[in-house]
N, C-alpha and C positions, 0 to 999 in steps of 0.2 A: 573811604572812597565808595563810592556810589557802583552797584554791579548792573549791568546789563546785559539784558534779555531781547533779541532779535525773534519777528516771529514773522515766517514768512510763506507764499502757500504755494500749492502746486496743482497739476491737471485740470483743474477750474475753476471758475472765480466763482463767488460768492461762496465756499468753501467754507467760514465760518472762523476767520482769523480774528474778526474781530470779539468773536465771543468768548475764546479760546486765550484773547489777552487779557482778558476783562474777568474770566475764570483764575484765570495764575493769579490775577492782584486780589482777587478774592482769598484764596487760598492763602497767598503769602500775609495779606491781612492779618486774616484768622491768625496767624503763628506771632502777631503782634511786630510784622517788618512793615516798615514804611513805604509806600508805593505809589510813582507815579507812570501813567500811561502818553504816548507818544503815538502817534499816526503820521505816514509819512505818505503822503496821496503822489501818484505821478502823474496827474492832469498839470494841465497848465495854465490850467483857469489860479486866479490868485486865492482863491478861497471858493466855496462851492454858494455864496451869497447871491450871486445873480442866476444862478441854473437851477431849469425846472424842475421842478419838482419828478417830475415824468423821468426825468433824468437819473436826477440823483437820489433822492429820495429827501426826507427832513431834512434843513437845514437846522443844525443843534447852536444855539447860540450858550457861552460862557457866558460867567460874572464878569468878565472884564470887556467882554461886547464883543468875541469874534465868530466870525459866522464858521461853523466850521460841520464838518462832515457828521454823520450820525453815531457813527462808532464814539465819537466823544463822549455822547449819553450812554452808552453801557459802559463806556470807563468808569462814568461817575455813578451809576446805579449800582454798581457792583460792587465798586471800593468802596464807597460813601466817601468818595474825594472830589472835590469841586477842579477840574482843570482850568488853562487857559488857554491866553491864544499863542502861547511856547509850546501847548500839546496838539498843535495843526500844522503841519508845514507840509505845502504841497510843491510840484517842481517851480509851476509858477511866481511863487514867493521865492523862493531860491532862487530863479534866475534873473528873476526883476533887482535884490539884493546885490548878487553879482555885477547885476549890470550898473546899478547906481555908485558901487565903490569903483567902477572903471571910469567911470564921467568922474568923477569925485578925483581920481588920479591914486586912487591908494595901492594900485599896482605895480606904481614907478615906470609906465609906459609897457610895461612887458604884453608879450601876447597873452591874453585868456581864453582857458581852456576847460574842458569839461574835465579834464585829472591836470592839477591839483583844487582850481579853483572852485567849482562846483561841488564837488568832492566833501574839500575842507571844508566849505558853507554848510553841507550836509551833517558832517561831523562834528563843524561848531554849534548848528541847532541843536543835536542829540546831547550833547555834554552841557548846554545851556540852563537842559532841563533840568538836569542833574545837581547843577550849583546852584538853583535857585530855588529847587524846591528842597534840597538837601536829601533827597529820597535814600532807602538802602538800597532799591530796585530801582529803575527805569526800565520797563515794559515797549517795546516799539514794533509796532505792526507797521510793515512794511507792504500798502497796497499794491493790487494788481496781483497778478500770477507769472511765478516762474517762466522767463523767456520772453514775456513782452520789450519790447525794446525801450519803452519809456520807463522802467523800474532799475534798468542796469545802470546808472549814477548812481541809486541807491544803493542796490548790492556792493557794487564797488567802495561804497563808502563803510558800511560797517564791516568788509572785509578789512578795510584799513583800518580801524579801528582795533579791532582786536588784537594788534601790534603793537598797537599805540598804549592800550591800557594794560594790555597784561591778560592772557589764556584764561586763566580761571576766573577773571574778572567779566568775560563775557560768554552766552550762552548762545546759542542758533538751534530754534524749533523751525521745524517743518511741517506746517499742516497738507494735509495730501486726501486723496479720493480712494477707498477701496471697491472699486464696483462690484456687483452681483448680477452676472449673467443671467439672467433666470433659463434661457435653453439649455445653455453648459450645467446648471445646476452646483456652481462655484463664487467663488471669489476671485477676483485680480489682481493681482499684485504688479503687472508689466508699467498698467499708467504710473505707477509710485517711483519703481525703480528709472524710467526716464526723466521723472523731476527731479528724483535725487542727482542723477548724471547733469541734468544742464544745471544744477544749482553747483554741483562741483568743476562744473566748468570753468566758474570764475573767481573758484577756489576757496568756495564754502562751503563745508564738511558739516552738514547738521549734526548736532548733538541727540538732538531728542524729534523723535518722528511721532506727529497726531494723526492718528490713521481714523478719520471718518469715514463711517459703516453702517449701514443700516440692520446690520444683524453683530451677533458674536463673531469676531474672526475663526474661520476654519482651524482645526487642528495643523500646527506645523509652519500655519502664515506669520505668526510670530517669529521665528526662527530664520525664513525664507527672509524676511526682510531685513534681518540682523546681517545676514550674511550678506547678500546683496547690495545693501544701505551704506555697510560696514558702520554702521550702532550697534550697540549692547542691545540684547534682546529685553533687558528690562525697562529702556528708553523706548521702544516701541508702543505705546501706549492707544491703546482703542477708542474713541470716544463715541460712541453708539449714540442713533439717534434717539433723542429725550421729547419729551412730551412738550416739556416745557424749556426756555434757555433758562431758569431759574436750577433748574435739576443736574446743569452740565458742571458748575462745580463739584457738585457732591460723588459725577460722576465719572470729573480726571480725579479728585482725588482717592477714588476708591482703586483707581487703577495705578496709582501713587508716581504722578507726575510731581508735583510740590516735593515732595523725598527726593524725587533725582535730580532736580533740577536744582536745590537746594547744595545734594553730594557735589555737583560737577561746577557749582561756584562757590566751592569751599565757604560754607555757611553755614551758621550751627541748627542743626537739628531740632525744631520746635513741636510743643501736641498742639495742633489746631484746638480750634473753639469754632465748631462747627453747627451748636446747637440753634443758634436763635436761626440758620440760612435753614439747618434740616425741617423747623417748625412751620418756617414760611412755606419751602416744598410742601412740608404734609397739609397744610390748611389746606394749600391751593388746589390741593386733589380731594378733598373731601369738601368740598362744599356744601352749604345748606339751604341759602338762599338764590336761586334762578334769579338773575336780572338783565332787560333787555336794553342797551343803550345804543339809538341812532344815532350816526355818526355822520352828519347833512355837511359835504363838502365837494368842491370841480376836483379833487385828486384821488377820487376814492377808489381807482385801480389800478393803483398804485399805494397798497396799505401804508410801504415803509415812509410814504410824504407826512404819514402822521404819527411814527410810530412810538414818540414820549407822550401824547394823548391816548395814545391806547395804554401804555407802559402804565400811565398814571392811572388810569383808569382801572388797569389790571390789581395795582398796592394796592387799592381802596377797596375794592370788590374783595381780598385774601384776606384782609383786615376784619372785614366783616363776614367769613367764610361765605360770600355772596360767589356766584356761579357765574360771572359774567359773560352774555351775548354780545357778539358786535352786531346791528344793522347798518352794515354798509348803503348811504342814499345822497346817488348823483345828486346834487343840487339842480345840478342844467333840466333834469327831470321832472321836477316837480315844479319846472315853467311852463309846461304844457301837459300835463296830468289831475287828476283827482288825488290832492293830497294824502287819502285814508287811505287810496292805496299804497303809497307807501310807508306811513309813520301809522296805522290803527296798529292798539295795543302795546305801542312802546311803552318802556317805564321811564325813559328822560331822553330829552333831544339834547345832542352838544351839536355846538356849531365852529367848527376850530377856524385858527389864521386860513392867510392866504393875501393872493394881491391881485389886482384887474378886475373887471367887473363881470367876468365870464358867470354865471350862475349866482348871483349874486341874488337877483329876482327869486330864486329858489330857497338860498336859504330865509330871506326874509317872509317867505310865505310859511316855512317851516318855524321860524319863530312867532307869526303870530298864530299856526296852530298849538303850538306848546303852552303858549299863553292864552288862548281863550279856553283850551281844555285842559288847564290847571297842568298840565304835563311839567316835570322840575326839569329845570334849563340849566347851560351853562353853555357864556358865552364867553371863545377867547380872543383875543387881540380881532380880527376883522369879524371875530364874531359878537365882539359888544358893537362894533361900528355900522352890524345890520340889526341888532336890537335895537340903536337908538332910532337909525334910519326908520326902523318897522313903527317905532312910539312915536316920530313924528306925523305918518302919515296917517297913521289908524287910530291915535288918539287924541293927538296934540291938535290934527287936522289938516297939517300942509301936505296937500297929496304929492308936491311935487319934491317931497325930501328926498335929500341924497348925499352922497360923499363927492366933495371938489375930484376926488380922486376917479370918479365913474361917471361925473356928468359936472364939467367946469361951469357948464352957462347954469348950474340951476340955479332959482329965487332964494333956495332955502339950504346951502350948504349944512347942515347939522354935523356935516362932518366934515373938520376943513385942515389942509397942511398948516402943519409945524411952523413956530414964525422961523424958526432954524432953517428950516429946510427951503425956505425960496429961491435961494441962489445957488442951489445945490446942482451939478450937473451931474459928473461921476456918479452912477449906479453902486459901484460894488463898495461896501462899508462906511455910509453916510447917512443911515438910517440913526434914528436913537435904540442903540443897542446896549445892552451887557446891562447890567444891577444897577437898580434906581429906588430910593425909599417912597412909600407911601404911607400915608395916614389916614389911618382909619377912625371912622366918624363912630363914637361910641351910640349905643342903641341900634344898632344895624345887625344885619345878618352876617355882613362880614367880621363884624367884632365878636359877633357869637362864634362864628367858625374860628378866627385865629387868636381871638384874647390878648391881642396884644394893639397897641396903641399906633406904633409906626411897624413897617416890614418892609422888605427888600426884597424884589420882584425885576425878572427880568423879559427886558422889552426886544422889538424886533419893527417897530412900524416909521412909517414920517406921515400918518392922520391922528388929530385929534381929534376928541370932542370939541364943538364950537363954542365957546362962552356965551355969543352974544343970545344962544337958547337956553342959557343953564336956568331960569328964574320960569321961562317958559314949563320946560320939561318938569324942576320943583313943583309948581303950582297945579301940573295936572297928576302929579301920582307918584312920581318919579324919584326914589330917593338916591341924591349922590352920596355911595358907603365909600370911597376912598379916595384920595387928591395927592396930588404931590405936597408936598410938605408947607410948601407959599401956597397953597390952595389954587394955584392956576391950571395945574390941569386934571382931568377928571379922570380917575383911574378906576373908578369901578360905579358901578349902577345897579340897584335892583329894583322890586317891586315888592313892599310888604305885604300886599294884598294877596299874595300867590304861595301856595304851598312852597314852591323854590327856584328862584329865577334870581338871577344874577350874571353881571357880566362884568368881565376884565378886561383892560387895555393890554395889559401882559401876558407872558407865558406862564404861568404857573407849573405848568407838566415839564420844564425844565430841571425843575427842582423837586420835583417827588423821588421818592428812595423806598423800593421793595420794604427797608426797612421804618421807613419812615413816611408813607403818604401824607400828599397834601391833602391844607385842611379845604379847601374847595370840592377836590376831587371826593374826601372821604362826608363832607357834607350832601354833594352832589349822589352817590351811589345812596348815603341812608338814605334821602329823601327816595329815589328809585324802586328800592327795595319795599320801603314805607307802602308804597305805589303798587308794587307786582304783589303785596299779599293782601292788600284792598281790593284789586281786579287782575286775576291771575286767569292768562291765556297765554295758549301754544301756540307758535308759529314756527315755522322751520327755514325762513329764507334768513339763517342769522350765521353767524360763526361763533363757535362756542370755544373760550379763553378758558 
C-alpha cells in the first residue's frame, strides 16, 4: 500500500511548498522508494491553460497533454519522474466532475454537497494516483495557505483520509515562515504558532514543521516550537535560505527530514545516494565559463512565465561548468528602440512560446539581429513561428509575412492554424498538446545534437508552419531538420550557414532534467560559450544563475 505525504503551508503564500515536495521525492528517490507527486490547486479555473501568464506564471505541459500548474516541472526535475494529468487537480476540475455525475444521476437524486461529495471526489483523486502509478510515496502539496477559504474541501479531505488508510500510513508537513525583525534583533515564532492553531482547527495536527529562515534559527526556537506546535523537537526542521533550489535537498536532508519522516510512516531506513545531486550542486557554484543568454519575450516581468526555459538553460550551463547570465529583453521594446541597445554583447538570443501578437514585431527584429550577426539562436514553439515569419520577409521576400494567428487578412500566411483546430471553439485544452514523435532529417544539426532518428517532444500550440511555403523557404536556405513522422508538419528549422540557429515547434525545456539536459539546450549554451571566449565583454544589466 502506497504511503502518503500532505504538505501544506502557512503565514504566506509562495512559501516554497512546492520545492519542499519536490525535495522529499528527491530524497526518498535517492533511498531507491518509488515516488509520485500530486498538486491540488484551489482556483477554480479547470486547469491554469487559459490564465496569463502575469497570473500564473508557466503553464507546464505533461506527456500526456495537461496544461497544468508549474510546480508539476520541479516534481519532474527533481524526481526524474514524468507526471500526468492525475498529478493536477484543481477545485475547478472537481466540481465540474461533481457536477457531471449529478446530471448523469449517479447520486440517486440525493442532495449534493461539499462533505461527502466534493470531499470523496478529492480523496478519490489522491488514491487514484496511488493505483496507477503504484508509487511507495504519494507526495501532495496542498495549494494556497492556511485559512484561505477556498483550500478548506481540501484540508477536510486529507483529514478524512488519514482514517480511511490508517495513522502511520499518512504524514502532514507544515511549511511555515520564521521572520527576522531586524529592530527587535530576533526571530518569530508567533506567525508559526497561529498557523499551527488554524491548521488544528480542523483537526490536523502536523507531524513534521519546515520552518523557512533566512538565517540559523536562534538558540532555544527549536524547542519553543516543539512545545507550542506540540511536535517532537527533532521534526522541527530548518530550511534556510539556499542559493540555489538545487541545494535545498542536500539541505533538508542534512537537517534529517527523510529520517523522520521515513520513522513516522513506519518505513525502513535507507543510505541515500546523494553523490551525483551533491556534484551537480558543486559544479554549479564553481563555474568556469561566464555566459550571457537573452531571454527576448512580452512576459519578462514576470520570470516564473518562463521558468523551465531558464531551468533548462540553467542544466546546460552546470554541464558545462558555464556561469550563466540571464538578459531579461521586453520584446514590446525593441519596437521602438535601437536594438544594440539591448542585445550588444550577448552570447545567444532565445526567443521562448507565447500567444497574441503583443511584441511580436520585437522579437522578430531580435531574431534577425541574431542572425545577421552570427549570434546562436534558439527558437521555441512561437519562437520558431517568428523565425520563419522573420525568413519570409527578410529573405524569402514577402514583406507582408505573418501568422493567420496575428494578422488573418494577410497575402502571405507562412504561419497558419491547425487543419484540426478550425472548428474549435473551447479555449481551455484543445490545443495540440502533450508528447508527439518527430523525425529527424539525418545531416542536420538536429541529428547532430540528438543522434537519434525519431524523438518525442512535447507540444503546446494550434499554428503551424504553412506547407504551401515549405519548397519556397527549402529553395532559399532553409533546411527543414524535423517533421512529424508523415512528413506533414514541420517541426523544426535551422540554417546551416550560421554558427547556430535553430528552431522548434515544441517545448523541449519540458523535458530537461538537472540531471539530464537537453540536447538543444546543451547544443545552444556550447555554441554561446563558443561565442563569449571569441568576444568576451562585461555588462552588468544581467541576472547571474
Amino acid at each position: 500500500m502506497s504511503k502518503f505525504v500532505f504538505v501544506t503551508g502557512g503565514v504566506v503564500s509562495s512559501i516554497g511548498k512546492g520545492i519542499v515536495a519536490a525535495s522529499l521525492g528527491r530524497l526518498l528517490k535517492s533511498r531507491d522508494y518509488s515516488v509520485s507527486i500530486l498538486k491540488l490547486d484551489p482556483y477554480i479555473n479547470v486547469d491554469p491553460g487559459t490564465m496569463s501568464p502575469f497570473q500564473h506564471g508557466e503553464v507546464f505541459v505533461t506527456q500526456d497533454g495537461a496544461e497544468t500548474d508549474l510546480d508539476l516541472g520541479h516534481y519532474e526535475r527533481f524526481t526524474d519522474t514524468s507526471m500526468s494529468r492525475l498529478n493536477s487537480v484543481t477545485t475547478g476540475s472537481i466540481y465540474q466532475a461533481v457536477i457531471n455525475k449529478e446530471r448523469r444521476g449517479d447520486y440517486d437524486g440525493g442532495t449534493v454537497q461539499v462533505i461527502p461529495h466534493i470531499t470523496n471526489e478529492i480523496k478519490e483523486r489522491i488514491t487514484r494516483v496511488a493505483k496507477n502509478t503504484i508509487s511507495d510515496v504519494v507526495i501532495t502539496e496542498i495549494g494556497g495557505t492556511v485559512g484561505d477559504i477556498e483550500s478548506l474541501p481540501f484540508l477536510e479531505a486529507i483529514r478524512q483520509l488519514r482514517k480511511e488508510v490508517g495513522r502511520h500510513n499518512v504524514l502532514y508537513m507544515h511549511v511555515t515562515l520564521i521572520p527576522w525583525i531586524a529592530s527587535a534583533g530576533e526571530m518569530k515564532t508567533k506567525p508559526t504558532q497561529h498557523s499551527v492553531k488554524e491548521l488544528r482547527s480542523i483537526g490536523i495536527q502536523p507531524d513534521i514543521l519546515i520552518c523557512r529562515c533566512d538565517r540559523a534559527l536562534q538558540p532555544g526556537l527549536k524547542q519553543k516550537l516543539s512545545e507550542f506546535c506540540d511536535v517532537p523537537a527533532e521534526c522541527v526542521i530548518p530550511a534556510i535560505d539556499a542559493k540555489s533550489i538545487y541545494e535545498v535537498p542536500l539541505i533538508l536532508e542534512r537537517e534529517g527530514l527523510a529520517q523522520q519522516a521515513l520513522e513516522l510512516l513506519n518505513m525502513e531506513q535507507r543510505q541515500p545516494d546523494l553523490l551525483q545531486w551533491q556534484t551537480l550542486v558543486d559544479r554549479m557554484y564553481s563555474p568556469k565559463h561566464p555566459v550571457e543568454i537573452a531571454i527576448v519575450g512580452k512576459y519578462v516581468r514576470l520570470s516564473d512565465a518562463y521558468l523551465s526555459v531558464v531551468e533548462a538553460l540553467r542544466h546546460a550551463a552546470i554541464s558545462m561548468s558555464g556561469e550563466l547570465r540571464i538578459r531579461w529583453v521586453n520584446s514590446e521594446e525593441l519596437e521602438n528602440s535601437e536594438i544594440d541597445t539591448h542585445l550588444d554583447g550577448v552570447d545567444g538570443v532565445l526567443v521562448p512560446g507565447g500567444f497574441g501578437s503583443r511584441g511580436v514585431d520585437g522579437k522578430i527584429a531580435a531574431i534577425t539581429y541574431a542572425r545577421e550577426q552570427q549570434i546562436p539562436f534558439l527558437g521555441l514553439c512561437l519562437g520558431m513561428q517568428c523565425s520563419v515569419i522573420e525568413w519570409g520577409r527578410n529573405v524569402v521576400g514577402f514583406k507582408d509575412s505573418d501568422s493567420a494567428e496575428f494578422n488573418p487578412h494577410t497575402e502571405n500566411p507562412v504561419i497558419n492554424l491547425l487543419p484540426e483546430q478550425q472548428d474549435v471553439v473551447d479555449l481551455g485544452g484543445t490545443m495540440r498538446l502533450g508528447l508527439y514523435p518527430c523525425r529527424i532529417i539525418p545531416n542536420t544539426l538536429a541529428f547532430q545534437l540528438y543522434h537519434e532518428e525519431v524523438i518525442y517532444e512535447r507540444h503546446r500550440h494550434r499554428y503551424e508552419f504553412n506547407n504551401a511555403y515549405r519548397n519556397l523557404f527549402l529553395e532559399s536556405g532553409y533546411v527543414i531538420s524535423g517533421t512529424s513522422p508523415d512528413g506533414r508538419l514541420v517541426e523544426m528549422i535551422e540554417l546551416p550557414s550560421h554558427p547556430f540557429f535553430i528552431s522548434c515547434q515544441f517545448h523541449p525545456e519540458f523535458q530537461s532534467r538537472p540531471s539530464t539536459p537537453h540536447p538543444l539546450f546543451i547544443g545552444f549554451i556550447e555554441a554561446a560559450i563558443a561565442r563569449s571566449h571569441s568576444s568576451f565583454r562585461i555588462h552588468t544589466s544581467v541576472e547571474v544563475f
